[in-house]
One Martini backbone bead per residue (centre of mass of N, CA, C, O) as a GRO file, in nm:
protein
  195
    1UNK     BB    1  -0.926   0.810  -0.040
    2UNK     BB    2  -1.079   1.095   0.016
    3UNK     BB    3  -1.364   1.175   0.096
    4UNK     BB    4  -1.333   1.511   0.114
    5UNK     BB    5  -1.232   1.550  -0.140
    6UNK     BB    6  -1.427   1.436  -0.320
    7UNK     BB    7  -1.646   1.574  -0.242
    8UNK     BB    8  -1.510   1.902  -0.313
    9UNK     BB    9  -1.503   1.832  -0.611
   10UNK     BB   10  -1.783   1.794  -0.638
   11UNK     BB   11  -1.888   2.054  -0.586
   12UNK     BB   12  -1.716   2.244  -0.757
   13UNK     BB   13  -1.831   2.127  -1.011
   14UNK     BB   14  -2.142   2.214  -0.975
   15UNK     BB   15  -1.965   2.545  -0.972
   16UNK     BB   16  -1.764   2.583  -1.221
   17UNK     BB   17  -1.887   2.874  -1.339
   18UNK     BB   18  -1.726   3.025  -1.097
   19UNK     BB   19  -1.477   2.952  -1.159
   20UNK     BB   20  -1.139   3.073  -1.137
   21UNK     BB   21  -0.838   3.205  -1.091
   22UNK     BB   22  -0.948   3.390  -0.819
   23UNK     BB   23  -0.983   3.130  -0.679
   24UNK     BB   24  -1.003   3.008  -0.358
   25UNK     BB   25  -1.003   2.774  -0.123
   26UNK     BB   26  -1.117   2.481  -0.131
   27UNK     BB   27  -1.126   2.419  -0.423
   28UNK     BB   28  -0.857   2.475  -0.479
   29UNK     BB   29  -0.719   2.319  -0.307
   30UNK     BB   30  -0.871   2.013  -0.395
   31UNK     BB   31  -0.736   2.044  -0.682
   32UNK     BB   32  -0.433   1.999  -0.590
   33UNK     BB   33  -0.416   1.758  -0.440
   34UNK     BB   34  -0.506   1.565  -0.661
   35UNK     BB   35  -0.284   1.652  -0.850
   36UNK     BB   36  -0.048   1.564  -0.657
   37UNK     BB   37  -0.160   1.268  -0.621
   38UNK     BB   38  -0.087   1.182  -0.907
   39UNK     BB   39   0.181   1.277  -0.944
   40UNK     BB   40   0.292   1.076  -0.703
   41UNK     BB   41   0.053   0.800  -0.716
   42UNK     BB   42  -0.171   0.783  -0.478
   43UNK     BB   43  -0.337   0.837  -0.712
   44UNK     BB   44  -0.596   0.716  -0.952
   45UNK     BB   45  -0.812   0.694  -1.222
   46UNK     BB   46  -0.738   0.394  -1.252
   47UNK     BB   47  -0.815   0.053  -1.092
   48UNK     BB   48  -0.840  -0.270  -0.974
   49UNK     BB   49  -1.002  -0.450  -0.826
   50UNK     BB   50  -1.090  -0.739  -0.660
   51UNK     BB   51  -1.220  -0.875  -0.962
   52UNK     BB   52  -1.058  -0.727  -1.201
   53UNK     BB   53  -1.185  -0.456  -1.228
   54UNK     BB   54  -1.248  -0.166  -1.331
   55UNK     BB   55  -1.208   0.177  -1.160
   56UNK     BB   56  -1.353   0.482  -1.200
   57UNK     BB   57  -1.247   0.836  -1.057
   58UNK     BB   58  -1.386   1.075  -1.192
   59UNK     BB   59  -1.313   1.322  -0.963
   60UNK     BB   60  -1.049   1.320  -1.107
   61UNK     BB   61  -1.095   1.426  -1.347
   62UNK     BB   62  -1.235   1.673  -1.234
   63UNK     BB   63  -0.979   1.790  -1.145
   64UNK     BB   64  -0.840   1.811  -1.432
   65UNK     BB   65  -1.119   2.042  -1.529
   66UNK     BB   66  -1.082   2.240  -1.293
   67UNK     BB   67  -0.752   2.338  -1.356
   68UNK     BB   68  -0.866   2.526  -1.628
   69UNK     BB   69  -0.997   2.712  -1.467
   70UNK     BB   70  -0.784   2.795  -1.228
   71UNK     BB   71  -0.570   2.864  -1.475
   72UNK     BB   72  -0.360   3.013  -1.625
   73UNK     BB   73  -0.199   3.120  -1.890
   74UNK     BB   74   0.158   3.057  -1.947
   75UNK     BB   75   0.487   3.087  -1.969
   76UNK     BB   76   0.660   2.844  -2.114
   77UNK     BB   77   1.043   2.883  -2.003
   78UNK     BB   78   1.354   2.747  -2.013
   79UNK     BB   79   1.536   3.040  -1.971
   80UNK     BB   80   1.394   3.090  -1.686
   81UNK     BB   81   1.475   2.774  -1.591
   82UNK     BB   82   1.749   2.734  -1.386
   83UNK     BB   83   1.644   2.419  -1.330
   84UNK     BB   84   1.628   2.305  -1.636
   85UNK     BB   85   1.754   2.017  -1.765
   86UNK     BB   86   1.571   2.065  -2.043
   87UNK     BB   87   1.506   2.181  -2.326
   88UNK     BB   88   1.245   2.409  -2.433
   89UNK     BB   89   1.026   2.560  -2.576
   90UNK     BB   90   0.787   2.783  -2.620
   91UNK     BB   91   0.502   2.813  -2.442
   92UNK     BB   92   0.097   2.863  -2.368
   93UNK     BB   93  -0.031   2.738  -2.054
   94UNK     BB   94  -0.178   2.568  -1.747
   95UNK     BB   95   0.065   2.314  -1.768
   96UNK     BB   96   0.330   2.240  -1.659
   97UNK     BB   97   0.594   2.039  -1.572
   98UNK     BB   98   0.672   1.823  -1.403
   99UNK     BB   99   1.048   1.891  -1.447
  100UNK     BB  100   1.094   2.186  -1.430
  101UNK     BB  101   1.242   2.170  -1.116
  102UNK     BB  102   1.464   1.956  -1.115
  103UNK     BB  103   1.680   1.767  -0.993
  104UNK     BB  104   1.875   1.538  -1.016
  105UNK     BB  105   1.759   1.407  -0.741
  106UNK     BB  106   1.477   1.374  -0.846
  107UNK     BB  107   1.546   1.201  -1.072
  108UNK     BB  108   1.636   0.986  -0.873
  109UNK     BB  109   1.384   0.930  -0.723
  110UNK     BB  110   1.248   0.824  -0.924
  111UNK     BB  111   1.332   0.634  -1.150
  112UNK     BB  112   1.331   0.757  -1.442
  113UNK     BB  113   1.372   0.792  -1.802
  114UNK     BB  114   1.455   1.115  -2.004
  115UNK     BB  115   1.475   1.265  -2.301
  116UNK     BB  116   1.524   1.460  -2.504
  117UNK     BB  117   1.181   1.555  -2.580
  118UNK     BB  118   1.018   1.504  -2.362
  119UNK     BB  119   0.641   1.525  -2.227
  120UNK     BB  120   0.539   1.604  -1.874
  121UNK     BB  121   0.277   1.675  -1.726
  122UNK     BB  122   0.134   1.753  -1.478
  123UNK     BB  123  -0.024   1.469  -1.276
  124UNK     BB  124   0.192   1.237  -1.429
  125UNK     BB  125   0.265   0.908  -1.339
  126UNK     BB  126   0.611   0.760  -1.322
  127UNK     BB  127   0.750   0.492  -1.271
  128UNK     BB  128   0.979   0.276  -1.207
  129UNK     BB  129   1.201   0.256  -1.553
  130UNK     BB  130   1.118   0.400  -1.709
  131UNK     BB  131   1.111   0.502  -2.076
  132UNK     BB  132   1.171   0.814  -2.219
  133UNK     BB  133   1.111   0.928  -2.501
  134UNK     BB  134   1.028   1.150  -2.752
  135UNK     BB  135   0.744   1.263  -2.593
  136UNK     BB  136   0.377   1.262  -2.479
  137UNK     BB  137   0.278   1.338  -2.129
  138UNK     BB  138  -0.034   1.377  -1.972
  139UNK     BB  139  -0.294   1.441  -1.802
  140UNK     BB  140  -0.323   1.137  -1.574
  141UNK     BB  141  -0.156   1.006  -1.628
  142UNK     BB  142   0.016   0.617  -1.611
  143UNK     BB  143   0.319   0.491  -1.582
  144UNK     BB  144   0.478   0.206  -1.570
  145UNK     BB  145   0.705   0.005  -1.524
  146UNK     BB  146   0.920  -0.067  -1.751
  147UNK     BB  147   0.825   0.147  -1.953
  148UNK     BB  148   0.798   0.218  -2.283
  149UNK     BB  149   0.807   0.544  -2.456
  150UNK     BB  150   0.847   0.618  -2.761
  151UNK     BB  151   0.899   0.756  -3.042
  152UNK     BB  152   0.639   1.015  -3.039
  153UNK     BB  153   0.461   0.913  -2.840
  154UNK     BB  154   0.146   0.872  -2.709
  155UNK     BB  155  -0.039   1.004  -2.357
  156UNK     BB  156  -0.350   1.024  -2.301
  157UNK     BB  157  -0.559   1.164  -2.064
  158UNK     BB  158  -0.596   0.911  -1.849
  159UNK     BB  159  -0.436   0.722  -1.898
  160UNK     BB  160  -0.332   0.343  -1.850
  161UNK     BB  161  -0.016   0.224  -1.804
  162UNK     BB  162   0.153  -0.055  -1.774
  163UNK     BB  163   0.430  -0.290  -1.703
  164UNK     BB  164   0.618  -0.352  -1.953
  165UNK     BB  165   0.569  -0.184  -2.169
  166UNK     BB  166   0.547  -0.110  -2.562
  167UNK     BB  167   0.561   0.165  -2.697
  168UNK     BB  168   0.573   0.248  -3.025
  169UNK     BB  169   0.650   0.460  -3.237
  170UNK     BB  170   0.396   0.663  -3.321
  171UNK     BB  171   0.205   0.614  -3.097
  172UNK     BB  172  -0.144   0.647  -3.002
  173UNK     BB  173  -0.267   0.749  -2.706
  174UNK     BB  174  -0.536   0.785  -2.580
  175UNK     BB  175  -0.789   0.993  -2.391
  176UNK     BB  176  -0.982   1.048  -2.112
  177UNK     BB  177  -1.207   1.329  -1.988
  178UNK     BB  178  -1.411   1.334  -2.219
  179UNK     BB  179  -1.646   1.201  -2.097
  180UNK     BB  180  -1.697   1.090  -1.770
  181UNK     BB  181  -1.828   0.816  -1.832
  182UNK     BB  182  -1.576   0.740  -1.965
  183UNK     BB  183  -1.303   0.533  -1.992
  184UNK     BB  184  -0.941   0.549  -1.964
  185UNK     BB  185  -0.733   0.401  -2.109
  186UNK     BB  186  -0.629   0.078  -2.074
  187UNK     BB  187  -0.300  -0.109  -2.040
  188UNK     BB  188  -0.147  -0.353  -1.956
  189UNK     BB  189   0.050  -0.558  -1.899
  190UNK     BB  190   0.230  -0.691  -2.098
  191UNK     BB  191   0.276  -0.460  -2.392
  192UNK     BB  192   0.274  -0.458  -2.717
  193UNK     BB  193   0.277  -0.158  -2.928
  194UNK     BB  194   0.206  -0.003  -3.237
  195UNK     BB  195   0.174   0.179  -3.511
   0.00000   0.00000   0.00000
């Protein structure tokens, strides 16, 4: 991860009373760049350490909190995006779909399964073999390679979903972006959770 990225994300945090939508220059570049870390996998809010522990990078929280500063709400509608893969009914929020502009080969390059009502927020990055049903998945959220999300299925902001995971229908998995000193939900490899 970027020093430089993190330092600015840093100082943006502390002057975050300023940020607005029509904010522009490094601190909103630096916060695009990290959401967009997080959303292709280069980055995750929590990864384990050399010792087995996990390391929370805090700083990334902070990047997907001060996207809510930095972005106005706007209507997200299936019917504006003539290359939306599937139908979503009207929101009004701040923060787009990851695939809502993806086209076949976007989705075959990702390499994982999305069936029709599955809602996963931009910044959330989903490994290959994953299979989402009918689920939402939050901002900063990662979910591991062969994991499934099943019907009804949630998983909350900066939670870490690890490989080969079975979420079962109805489950709600918490996620935690503030306090930012609280570590984000994090349920490690194989792994079977129910209602």
């Amino acid at each position: 991860m970027s020093a430089d990225l993190k330092a600015t994300i840093e100082a943006a945090w502390e002057a975050r009373a300023d940020l607005t939508p029509a904010t522009t220059g490094e601190a909103a570049n630096a916060v695009r760049a990290a959401l967009h870390g997080l959303d292709d996998g280069s980055f995750r809010v929590a990864e384990r350490g050399a010792h087995g522990d996990w390391i929370v990078h805090e700083w990334l929280k902070k990047a997907v909190l001060l996207s809510f500063r930095l972005n106005d709400n706007v209507l997200l509608d299936a019917e504006a995006d003539l290359r939306a893969v599937q139908p979503m009914g009207r929101a009004y929020d701040k923060v787009p779909r990851k695939t809502a502009r993806w086209s076949e080969s976007d989705f075959k390059a990702a390499g994982f399964r999305m069936v029709p009502g599955a809602v996963v927020r931009r910044s959330a990055h989903i490994e290959k073999g994953a299979v989402l049903m009918p689920c939402f998945v939050n901002v900063g959220a990662r979910v591991g390679a062969n994991t499934m999300i099943d019907t009804w299925a949630t998983v909350g902001s900066c939670a870490q979903i690890g490989a080969n995971v079975h979420i079962s229908g109805g489950t709600g998995i918490g996620g935690v972006l503030e306090p930012l000193q609280a570590a984000p939900v994090i349920i490690e490899d194989d792994v079977f959770i129910g209602a």
